[in-house]
C-alpha positions in Angstrom: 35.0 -21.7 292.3 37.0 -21.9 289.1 37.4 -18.5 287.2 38.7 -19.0 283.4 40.9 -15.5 283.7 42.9 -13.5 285.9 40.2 -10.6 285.3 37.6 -12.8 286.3 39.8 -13.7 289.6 40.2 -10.0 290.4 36.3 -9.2 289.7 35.4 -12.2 292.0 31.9 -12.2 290.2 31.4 -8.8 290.5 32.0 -8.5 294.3 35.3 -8.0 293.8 35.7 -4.6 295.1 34.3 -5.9 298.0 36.6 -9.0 299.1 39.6 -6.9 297.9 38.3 -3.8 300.5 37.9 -6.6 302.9 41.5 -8.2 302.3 43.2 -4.5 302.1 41.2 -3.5 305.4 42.0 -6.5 307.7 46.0 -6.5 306.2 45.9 -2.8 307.2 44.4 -3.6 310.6 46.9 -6.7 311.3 50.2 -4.3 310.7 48.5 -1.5 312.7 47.9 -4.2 315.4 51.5 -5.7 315.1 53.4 -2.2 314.9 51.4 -1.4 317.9 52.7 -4.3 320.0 56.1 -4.2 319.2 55.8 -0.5 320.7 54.3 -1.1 323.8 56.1 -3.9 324.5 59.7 -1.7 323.9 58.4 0.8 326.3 57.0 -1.6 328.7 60.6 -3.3 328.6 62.2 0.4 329.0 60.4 0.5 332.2 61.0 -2.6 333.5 64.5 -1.7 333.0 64.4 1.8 334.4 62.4 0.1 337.8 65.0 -2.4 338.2 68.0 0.3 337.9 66.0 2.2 340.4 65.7 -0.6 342.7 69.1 -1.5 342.2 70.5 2.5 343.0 67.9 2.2 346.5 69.4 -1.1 347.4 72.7 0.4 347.2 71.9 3.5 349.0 70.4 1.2 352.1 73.4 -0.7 352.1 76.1 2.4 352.6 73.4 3.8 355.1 73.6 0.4 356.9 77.3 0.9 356.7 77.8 4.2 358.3 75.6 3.1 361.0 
């Protein structure tokens, strides 16, 4: 579809409002989405590295236990 002015573009044969909504909604949704994951995958890392410290600290402690023994 060829429009013969910008206005034209932006009224999209009168639907405009529509497509425009629907563009502005699903951008809105995709940086929602994005911000989202790039949480939850910092705090799933934070745990990861709070388990493996934990791990690390019980490994240690079974060692000096197997030590005194």
């Amino acid at each position: 579809m060829a429009f013969s002015s910008f206005a034209e573009f932006i009224a999209m044969g009168g639907y405009g409002f529509f497509v425009w909504l629907s563009y502005g909604f699903t951008a809105t949704l995709l940086i929602v989405l994005t911000i989202n994951s790039l949480s939850m995958e910092a705090k799933v890392l934070k745990k990861v590295r709070k388990r493996s410290q934990r791990e690390e600290k019980l490994k240690q402690a079974a060692l000096k236990r197997k030590e005194g023994k």
